[in-house]
N, C-alpha and C positions, 0 to 999 in steps of 0.2 A: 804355340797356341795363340789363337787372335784376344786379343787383349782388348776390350773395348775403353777407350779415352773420354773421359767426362770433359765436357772444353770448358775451362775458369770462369770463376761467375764475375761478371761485367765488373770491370775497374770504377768504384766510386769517388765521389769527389771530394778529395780533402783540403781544406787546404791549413800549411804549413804553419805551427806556433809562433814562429816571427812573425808570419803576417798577420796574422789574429790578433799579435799583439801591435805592431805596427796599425791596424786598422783604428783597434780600440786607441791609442792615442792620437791619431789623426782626428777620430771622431769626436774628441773631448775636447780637444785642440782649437777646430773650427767653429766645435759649439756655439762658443760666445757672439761669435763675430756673425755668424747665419743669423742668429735670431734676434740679434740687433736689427742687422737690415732688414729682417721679415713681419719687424714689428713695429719699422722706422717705416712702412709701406702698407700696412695695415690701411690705411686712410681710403684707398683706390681698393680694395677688396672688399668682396661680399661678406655679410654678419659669419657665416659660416667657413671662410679660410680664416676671418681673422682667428679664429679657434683654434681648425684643424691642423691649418699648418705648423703655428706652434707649438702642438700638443705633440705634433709628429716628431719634432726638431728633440725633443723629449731624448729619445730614442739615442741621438750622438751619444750619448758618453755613458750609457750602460754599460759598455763593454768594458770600460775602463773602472766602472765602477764595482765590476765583482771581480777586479784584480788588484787595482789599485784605488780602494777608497779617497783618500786624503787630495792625490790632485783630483782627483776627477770632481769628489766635492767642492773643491777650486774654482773648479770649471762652471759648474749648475750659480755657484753664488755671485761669481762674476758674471756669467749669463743672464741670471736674474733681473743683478741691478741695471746692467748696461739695457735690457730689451724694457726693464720699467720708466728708465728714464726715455726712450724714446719711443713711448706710446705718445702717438700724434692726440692733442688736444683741441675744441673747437669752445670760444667763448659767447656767450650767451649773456645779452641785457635783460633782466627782471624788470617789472613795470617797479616807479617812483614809491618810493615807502617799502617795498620787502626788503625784511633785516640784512639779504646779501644782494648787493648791487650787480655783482656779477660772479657767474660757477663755472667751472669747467667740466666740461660733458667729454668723458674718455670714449674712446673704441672699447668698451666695456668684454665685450668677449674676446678681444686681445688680453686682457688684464688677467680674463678669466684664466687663459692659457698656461699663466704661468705661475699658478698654483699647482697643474700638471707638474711641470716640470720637479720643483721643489719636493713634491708630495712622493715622484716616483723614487726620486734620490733616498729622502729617507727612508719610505719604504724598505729600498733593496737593502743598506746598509743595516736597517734594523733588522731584517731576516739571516742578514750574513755575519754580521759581526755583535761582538758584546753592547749590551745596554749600554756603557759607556760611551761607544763609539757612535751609536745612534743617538744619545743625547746631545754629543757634541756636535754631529751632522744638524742636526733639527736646530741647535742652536746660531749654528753659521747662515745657513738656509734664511732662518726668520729674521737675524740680523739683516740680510742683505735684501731682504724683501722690506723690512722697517726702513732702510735706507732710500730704495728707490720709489715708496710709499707716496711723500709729498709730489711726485712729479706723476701721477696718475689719479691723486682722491678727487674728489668734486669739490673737497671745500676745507677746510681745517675743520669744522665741526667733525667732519666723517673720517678721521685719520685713524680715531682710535677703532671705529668700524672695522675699517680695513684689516689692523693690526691682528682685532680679534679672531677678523674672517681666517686668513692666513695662518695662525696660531691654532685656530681646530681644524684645519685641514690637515696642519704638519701631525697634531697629536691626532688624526685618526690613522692619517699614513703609517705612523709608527705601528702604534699598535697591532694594527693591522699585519704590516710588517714582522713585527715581534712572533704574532700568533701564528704566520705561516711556518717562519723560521723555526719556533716548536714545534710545531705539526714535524716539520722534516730531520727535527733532531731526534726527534721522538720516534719519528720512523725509521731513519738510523739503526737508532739504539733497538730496536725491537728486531729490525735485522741481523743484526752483527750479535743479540743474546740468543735468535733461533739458529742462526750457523753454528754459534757455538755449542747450542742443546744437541742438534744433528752432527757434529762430528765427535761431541763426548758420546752421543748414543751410539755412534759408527766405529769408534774405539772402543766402548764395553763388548760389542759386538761381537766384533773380530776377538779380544781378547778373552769371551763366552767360547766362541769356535776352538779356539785354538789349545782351552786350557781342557774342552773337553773329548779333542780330539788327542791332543797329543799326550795329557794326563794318563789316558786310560793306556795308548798304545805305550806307554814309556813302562808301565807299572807291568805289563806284560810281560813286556822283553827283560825285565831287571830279573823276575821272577824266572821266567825260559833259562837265561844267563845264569841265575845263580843252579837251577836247576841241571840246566848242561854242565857246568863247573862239577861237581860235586859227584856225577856219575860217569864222567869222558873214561877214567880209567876203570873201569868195574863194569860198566853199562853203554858201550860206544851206541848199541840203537837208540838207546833213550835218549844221547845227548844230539845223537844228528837229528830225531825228533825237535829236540829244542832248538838245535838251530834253524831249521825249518821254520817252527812256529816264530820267530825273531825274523826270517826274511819276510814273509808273509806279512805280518805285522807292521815290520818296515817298511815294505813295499806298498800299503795299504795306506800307511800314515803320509809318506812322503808325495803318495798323489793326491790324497787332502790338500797337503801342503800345497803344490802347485795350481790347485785346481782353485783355493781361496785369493792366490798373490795375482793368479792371471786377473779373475774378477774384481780382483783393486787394481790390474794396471790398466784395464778395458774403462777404467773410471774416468780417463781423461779426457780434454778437448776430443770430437772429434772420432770419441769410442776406443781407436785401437793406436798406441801413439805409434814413433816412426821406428823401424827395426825389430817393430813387434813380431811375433810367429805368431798366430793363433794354435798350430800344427802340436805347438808346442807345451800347451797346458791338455789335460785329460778330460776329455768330454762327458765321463762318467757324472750320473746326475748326484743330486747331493744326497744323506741317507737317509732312510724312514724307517718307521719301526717294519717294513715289509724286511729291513736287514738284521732282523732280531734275531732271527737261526743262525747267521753269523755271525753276530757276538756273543753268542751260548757258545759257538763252537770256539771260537777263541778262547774265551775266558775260559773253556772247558780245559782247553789244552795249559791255562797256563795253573789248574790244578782245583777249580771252583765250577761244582757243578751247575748250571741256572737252567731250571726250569720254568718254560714261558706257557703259561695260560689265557687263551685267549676266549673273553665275553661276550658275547652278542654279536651280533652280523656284523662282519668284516666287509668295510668298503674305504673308498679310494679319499683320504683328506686333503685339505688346503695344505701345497708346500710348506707354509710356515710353519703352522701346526705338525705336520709330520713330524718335519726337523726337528723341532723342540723336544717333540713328546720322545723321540729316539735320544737325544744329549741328555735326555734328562733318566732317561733307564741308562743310556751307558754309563753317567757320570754316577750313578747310583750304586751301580754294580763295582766299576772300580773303586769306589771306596770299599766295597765290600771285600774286595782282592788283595787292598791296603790296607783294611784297617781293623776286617769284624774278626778274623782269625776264626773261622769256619771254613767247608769243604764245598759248600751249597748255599744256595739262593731261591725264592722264588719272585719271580715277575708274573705280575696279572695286567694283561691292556682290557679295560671293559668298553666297547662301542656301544654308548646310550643314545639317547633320540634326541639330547640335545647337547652332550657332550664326550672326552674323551677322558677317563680316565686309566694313568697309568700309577701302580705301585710294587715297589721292592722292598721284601721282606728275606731277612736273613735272623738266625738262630745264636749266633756269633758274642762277643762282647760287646759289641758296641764298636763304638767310634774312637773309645779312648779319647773323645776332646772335646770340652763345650759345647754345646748345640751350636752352629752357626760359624765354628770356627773353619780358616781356609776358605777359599777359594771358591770349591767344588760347590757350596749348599748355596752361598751368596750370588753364583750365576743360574744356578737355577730356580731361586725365587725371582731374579730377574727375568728370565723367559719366562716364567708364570705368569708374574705381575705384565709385561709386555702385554700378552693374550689375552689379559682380565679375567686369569683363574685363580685358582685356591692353590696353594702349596702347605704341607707339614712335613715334620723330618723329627727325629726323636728317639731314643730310648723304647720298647718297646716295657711293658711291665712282665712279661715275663724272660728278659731276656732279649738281646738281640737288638738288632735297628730297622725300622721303618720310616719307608721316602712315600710321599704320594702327593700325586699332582691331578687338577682335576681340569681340564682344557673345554671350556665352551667353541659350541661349532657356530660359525658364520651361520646368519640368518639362511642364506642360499644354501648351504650343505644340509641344514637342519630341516629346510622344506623336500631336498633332493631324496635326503634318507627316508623320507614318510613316505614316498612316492611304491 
């Protein structure tokens, strides 16, 4: 058979963690020494590279800076000072009598530049690392800008200018810093609590499926089994009857079984992983109450009559819905099989115009155990509650137990049924 060949999607371009890391210390490395000479040349450039360039040069030792904080801060405060002290200077005579005879006039947006530099440093570390580490970043920073301060201000009056200027640059960078780094701790954490919601959701789930599937088939066959046992030598028809109903049942439960493990293993990268069969899980769809006559016939057989009445215009519901509103009459009725010590049952499903309600009524003892206790009632006010219905379960006052579950239909079903 021609097998059609998908051809691999284009090889992208990686490149290798040593050199990434190699790049990032090269770039931290050089830092210093680039923006010395770019800022020792400043003099012969337009007002706008003396900026640009060194706002660019910035850039070197980031990478180093979200791996290895500590040198790379090394790097930015050595860079600093060396490119503050060798901002080119030009002197200027004041006319006779003003207080300063003579000021030095910097390359002023060279100066400017390397507040960038500084301000991105602490930044990143304040976004990445503990307040701690951004305090001491911001403090090395501003030291080595106080340091190479005298060799660009205009005058010793303006020194503490400067200082100032430099000191709420770094404390905005921080800040700044700070609040992104929440934002993505925060987003994080709000990740990693809804994965968790959705796989404890995705675990009650399966263990809803499973306790309501294999519960009822199990309470079946004990009962078939005990019933085969006790009449094999006095009654051979009745007991091949019971084995019968125990393959059946078997056979019924164990393609649930496959039919749930295949749609968790279809859950991986990619849909079907490698060695998978599809061939091999059972395509049969999942149950609704349309398989109600076949749990009356079951349960019939394994000695409990159920009588199912049905209310109102029968039509076609949301999978979800179905499923539930079925787990939740079978999980009802095997209690009934377990636990009411009666012969009968009845089931009522009523189709109203904007909901579904289902209820199991038996004549029996009761539960024999706390309202609520087990398994059984606790997953089905969880698919209730899912659905956003009503669930009761209880004692009846004359006698007996009653379950009832009351399913709202999707706005689209509710409009489709008036139709």
């Amino acid at each position: 058979m021609y097998e059609e060949k998908v051809p691999p999607p284009p090889p992208r371009w990686h490149l290798a963690p040593a050199a990434r890391t190699a790049l990032a210390w090269a770039g931290a490395v050089i830092y210093p020494v680039v923006l010395y000479f770019t800022m020792w040349n400043s003099r012969s450039q337009s007002v706008g590279l003396q900026f640009v360039l060194p706002a660019l040069l910035a850039v070197l030792p980031v990478g180093l800076l979200l791996r290895r904080p500590l040198p790379a801060l090394v790097s930015v405060a050595v860079g600093t000072f060396a490119a503050g002290t060798a901002v080119p200077t030009n002197w200027v005579e004041f006319p006779r009598g003003y207080p300063v005879p003579a000021v030095e006039i910097e390359s002023e947006w060279a100066v400017y530049s390397l507040l960038v530099s500084g301000a991105l440093a602490v930044g990143i570390i304040a976004a990445t690392r503990p307040v701690r580490a951004a305090l001491g970043a911001a403090a090395a920073v501003f030291a080595a800008q106080a340091a190479a301060a005298p060799y660009y201000t205009l005058a010793s009056y303006s020194f503490t200018g400067t200082l100032v200027l430099h000191l709420l640059v770094l404390l905005v960078a921080g800040v700044t810093g700070y609040s992104l780094g929440e934002r993505r701790r925060h987003a994080g954490a709000l990740a990693a609590q809804a994965a968790a919601q959705a796989v404890t959701a995705e675990r009650l789930r399966i263990a809803r499926e499973l306790h309501d599937m294999v519960a009822h088939s199990i309470g079946i066959i004990a009962i078939q089994a005990g019933v085969g046992s006790r009449v094999i030598d006095t009654q051979p028809q009745e007991a091949r009857k019971a084995l019968s109903a125990i393959e059946t049942t078997s056979r019924d439960t164990l393609s649930g079984l496959r039919r749930m493990l295949g749609a968790l293993r279809q859950a991986g990268p990619g849909g079907v992983p490698a060695g998978y069969q599809p061939e091999a899980v059972p395509l049969d769809p999942a149950p609704g109450l349309a398989d109600l006559d076949r749990l009356a016939a079951t349960t019939a057989a394994a000695g409990v009559r159920v009588d199912v009445e049905w209310v109102g215009e029968r039509r076609p519901l949301p999978a979800d819905l179905d499923l539930s509103a079925y787990r939740i009459v079978q999980e009802a009725v095997t209690n009934v099989v377990r636990h009411a010590g009666t012969r009968s049952c009845r089931v009522t499903v009523a189709h109203r115009e904007a909901e579904i309600a289902v209820e199991v009524v038996d004549d029996g003892r009761g539960s024999g155990r706390p309202p609520g206790a087990g398994y059984g009632l606790v997953g089905m006010r969880e698919r209730v509650a899912l659905l956003h219905g009503e669930f009761t379960a209880g004692v009846r006052p004359g006698g007996g137990f009653r379950v009832a579950a009351r399913l709202p239909l999707p706005a689209g079903s509710t409009t489709a049924a008036g139709r």
